[in-house]
C-alpha positions in Angstrom: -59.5 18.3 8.1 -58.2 16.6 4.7 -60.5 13.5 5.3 -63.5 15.5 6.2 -62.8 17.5 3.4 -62.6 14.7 1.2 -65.7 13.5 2.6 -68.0 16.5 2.4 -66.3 17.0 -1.4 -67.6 13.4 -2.2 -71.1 13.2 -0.6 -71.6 17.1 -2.7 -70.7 15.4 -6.1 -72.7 12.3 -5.6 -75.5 13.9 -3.9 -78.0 13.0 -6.5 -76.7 9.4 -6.5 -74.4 9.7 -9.7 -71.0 12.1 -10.2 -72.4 15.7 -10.4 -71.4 16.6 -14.1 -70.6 20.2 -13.7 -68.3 19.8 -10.5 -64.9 19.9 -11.1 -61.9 19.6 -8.6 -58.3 20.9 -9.6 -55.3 20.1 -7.6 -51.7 21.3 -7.6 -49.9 18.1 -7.4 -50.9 17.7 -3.5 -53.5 15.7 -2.0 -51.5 11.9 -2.1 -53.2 9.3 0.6 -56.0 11.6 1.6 -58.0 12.8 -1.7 -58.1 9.5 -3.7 -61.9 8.5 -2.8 -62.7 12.4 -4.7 -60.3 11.0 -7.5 -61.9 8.1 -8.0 -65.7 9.9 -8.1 -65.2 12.5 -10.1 -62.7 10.8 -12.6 -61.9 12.9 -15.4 -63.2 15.7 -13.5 -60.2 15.5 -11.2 -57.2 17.0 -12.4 -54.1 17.1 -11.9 -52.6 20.4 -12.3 -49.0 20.1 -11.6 -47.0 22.6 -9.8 -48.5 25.1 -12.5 -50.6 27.1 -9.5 -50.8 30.4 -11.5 -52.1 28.3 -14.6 -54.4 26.4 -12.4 -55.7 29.2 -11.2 -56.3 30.8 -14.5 -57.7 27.3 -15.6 -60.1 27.5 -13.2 -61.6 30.9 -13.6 -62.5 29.4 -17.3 -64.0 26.5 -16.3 -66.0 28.3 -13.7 -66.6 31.1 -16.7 -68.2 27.9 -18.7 -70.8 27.4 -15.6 -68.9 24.7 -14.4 -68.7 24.6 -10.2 -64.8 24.7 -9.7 -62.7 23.4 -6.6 -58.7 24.7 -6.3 -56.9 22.5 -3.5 -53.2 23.3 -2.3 -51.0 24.0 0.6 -52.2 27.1 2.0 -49.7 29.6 0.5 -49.0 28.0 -3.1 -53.2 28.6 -2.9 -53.4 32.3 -2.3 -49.7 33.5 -2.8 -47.8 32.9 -5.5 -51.3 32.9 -7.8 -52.7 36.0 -6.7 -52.2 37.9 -9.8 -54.6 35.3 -11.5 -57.0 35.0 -8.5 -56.9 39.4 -8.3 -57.3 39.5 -12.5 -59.0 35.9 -13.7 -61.9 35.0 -10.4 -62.3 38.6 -8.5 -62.5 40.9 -10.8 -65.3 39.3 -12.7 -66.8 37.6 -9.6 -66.7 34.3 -10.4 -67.2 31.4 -8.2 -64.0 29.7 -7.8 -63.7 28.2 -4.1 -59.8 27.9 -3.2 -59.2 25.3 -0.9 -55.9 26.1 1.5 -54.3 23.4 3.7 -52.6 24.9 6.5 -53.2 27.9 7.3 -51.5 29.8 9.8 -48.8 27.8 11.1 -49.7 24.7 10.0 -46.5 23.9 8.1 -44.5 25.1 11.3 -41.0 23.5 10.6 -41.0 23.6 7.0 -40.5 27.2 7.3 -41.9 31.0 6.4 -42.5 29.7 3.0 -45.1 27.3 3.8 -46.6 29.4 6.5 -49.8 31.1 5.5 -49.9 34.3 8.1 -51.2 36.6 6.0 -53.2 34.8 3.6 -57.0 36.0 4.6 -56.2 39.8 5.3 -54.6 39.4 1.5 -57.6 38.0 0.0 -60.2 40.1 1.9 -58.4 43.1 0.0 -60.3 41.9 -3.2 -64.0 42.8 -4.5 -66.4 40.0 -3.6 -63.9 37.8 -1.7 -65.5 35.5 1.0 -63.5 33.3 3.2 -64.2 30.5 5.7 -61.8 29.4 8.6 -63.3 26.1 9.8 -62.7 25.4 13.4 -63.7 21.7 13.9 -63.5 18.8 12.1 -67.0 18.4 12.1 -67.0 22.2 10.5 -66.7 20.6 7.0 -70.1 19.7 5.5 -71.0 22.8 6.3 -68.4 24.9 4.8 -68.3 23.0 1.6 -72.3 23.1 1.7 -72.4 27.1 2.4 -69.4 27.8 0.0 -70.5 25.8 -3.0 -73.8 27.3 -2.6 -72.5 31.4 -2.7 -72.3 33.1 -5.9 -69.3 34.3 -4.9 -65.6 33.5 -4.9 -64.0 31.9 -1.8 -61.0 30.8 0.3 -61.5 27.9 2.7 -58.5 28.3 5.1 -58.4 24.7 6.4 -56.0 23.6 9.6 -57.2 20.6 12.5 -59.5 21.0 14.9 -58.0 21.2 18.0 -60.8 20.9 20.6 -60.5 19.3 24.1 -61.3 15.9 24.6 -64.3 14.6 24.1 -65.8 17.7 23.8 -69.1 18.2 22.2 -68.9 20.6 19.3 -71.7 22.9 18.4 -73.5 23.2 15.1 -71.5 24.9 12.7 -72.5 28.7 12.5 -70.5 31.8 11.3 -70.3 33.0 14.9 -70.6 30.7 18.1 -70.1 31.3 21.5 -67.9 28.4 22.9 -67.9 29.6 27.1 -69.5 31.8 29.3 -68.7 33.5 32.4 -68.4 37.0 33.9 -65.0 37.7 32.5 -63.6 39.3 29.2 -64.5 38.6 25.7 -62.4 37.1 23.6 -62.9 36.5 20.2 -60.7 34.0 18.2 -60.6 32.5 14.9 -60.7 29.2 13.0 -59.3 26.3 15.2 -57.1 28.6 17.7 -60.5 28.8 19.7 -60.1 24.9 20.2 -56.9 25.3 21.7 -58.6 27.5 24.4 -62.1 25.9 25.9 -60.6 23.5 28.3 -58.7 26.1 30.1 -61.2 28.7 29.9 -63.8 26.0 31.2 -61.3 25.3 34.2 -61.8 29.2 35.7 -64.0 30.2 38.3 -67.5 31.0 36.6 -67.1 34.9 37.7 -64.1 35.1 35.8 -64.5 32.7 33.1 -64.2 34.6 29.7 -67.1 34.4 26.9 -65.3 33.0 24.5 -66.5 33.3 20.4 -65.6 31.8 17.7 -65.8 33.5 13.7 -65.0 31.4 11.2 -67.1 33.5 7.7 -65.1 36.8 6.6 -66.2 39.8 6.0 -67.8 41.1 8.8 -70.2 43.1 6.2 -71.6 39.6 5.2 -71.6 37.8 8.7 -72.8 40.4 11.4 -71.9 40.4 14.8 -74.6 38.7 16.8 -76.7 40.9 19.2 -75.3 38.7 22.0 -71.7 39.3 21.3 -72.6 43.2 20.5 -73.9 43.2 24.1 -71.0 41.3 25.8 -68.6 43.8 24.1 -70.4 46.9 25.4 -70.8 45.5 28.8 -67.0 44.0 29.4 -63.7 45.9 30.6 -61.9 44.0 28.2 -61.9 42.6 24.4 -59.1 40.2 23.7 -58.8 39.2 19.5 -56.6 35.9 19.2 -55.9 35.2 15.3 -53.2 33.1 13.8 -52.4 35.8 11.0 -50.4 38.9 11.2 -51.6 41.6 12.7 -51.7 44.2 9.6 -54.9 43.4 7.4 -56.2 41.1 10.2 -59.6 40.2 11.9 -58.8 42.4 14.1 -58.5 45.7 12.2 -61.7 44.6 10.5 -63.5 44.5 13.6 -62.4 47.7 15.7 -63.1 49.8 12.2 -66.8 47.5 12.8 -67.6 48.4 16.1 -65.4 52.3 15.7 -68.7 52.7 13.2 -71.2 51.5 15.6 -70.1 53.7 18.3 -69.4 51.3 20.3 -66.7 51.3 22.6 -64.1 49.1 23.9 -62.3 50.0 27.4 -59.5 47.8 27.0 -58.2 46.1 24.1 -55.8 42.9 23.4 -54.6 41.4 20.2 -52.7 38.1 20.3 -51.5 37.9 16.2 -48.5 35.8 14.4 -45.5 37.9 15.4 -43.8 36.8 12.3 -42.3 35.1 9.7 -39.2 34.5 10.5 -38.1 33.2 14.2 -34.6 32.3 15.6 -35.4 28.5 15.1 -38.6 26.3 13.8 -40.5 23.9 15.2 -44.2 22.8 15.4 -47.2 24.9 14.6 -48.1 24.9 18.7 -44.2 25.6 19.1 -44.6 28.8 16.8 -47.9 29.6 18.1 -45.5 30.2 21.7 -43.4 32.4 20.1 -46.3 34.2 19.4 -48.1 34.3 22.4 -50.8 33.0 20.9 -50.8 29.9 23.1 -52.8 28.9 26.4 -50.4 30.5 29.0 -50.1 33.2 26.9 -53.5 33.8 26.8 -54.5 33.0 30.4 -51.5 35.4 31.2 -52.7 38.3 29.3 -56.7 37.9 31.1 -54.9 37.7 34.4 -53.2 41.0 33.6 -56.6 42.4 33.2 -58.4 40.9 35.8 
């Protein structure tokens, strides 16, 4: 999604045909052969931060404190992790809108190991006052993230991985909440681009038991409802299924049960396919540790069998 991001980044700042003055895009020493087109707009108004992300962070939170609309790109976890005493103190606590940009999220990093995972990175956030975050699932997701993001008052984390849908599929209009399939099986709800990885073999079932299959990518749920639709599938099904590349404390999943647990409405059967962890025997690629996890196809198609 870096080129898209790139993209969306550079059509915002020239929008009105010349570099928008008050944007300004911070980096910490990443973005080499993808970002250079948002260098070369925004000039002096790209910057270079070093591997300084706890000063970046605070840097930015000034900027933005000066009415200035601030970007923060890294990999995922030097994003939200090791800053998030100055994202906690310097941009939530005085609400100010700061939109972190984190490549990789989940297991994006896969071989390079637990430190450049990012498993736990939007439950974390979510913790803090007027957090929003975004989980992309497409490619094509991009413009309107950045549009939707740089337009809130608020802070937010843009959890970016790939988008992972079949071939030559034709993805929908970017919308917090979209239904991907339909059929007379479960729902499942995934987030970000793990839905991608599911379509073509949910397509492949018979229509009676093809799950309705929904994607979120806009956290909290207190600022993106659940769509009547998808209220009404859940009340109607035998089974919810939750598939999430994060771990399964502070989840999507928590946040939803404690949503619908205050609705009054039930769920007869529940599933929750999460990152089992940080650490694993061996590592390998993100859809090698996304095995481990179960959070694969087979996995998945194994589980709605079981409940079929």
């Amino acid at each position: 999604m870096r080129k898209q991001l790139c993209d969306a980044l550079v059509a915002r700042a020239t929008k009105s045909g010349t570099a928008k003055p008050e944007m300004v895009f911070l980096t910490g020493d990443l973005g080499f052969m993808a970002l250079e087109t948002l260098q070369q707009t925004l000039g002096s108004r790209f910057i270079n931060a070093g591997v300084a992300e706890q000063n970046m962070v605070s840097v930015a939170a000034g900027l933005a404190r000066q009415n200035l609309e601030v970007w923060v790109y890294s990999i995922a976890p030097f994003c939200y992790a090791r800053p998030f005493e100055q994202i906690r103190n310097d941009i939530a606590f005085h609400n100010l809108p700061v939109k972190l940009i984190g490549n990789g999220g989940g297991y994006g990093y896969g071989v390079m190991g637990p430190t450049h995972h990012a498993i736990e990175d939007y439950g974390v956030l979510l913790t803090l006052p007027n957090m929003s975050v975004y989980v992309p699932a497409f490619d094509e997701d991009m413009d309107a993230v950045i549009m939707r993001a740089g337009a809130s008052s608020r802070p937010a984390y843009i959890r970016m991985g790939r988008g992972e849908p079949p071939k030559d599929y034709t993805v929908p209009a970017y919308a917090p909440w979209r239904q991907l399939t339909s059929g007379g099986g479960p729902v499942v709800i995934a987030v970000g681009p793990l839905a991608g990885t599911y379509i073509g073999a949910f397509e492949r079932l018979p229509a009676e038991r093809r799950p309705n299959l929904w994607i979120v990518a806009e956290l909290p749920i207190e600022q993106n409802p659940l769509p009547a639709e998808l209220l009404s599938q859940i009340e109607k099904s035998s089974s919810l299924c939750v598939a999430e590349e994060h771990v399964r404390h502070g989840g999507f999943a928590s946040e939803l049960m404690l949503h619908l647990a205050e609705k009054n409405i039930a769920v007869r059967r529940f599933r929750h396919l999460y990152a089992r962890a940080h650490h694993f025997e061996r590592y390998g690629s993100q859809n090698f540790l996304r095995k481990q996890s179960a959070l694969d196809v087979d996995s998945m198609l194994a589980i709605l069998q079981g409940d079929s």
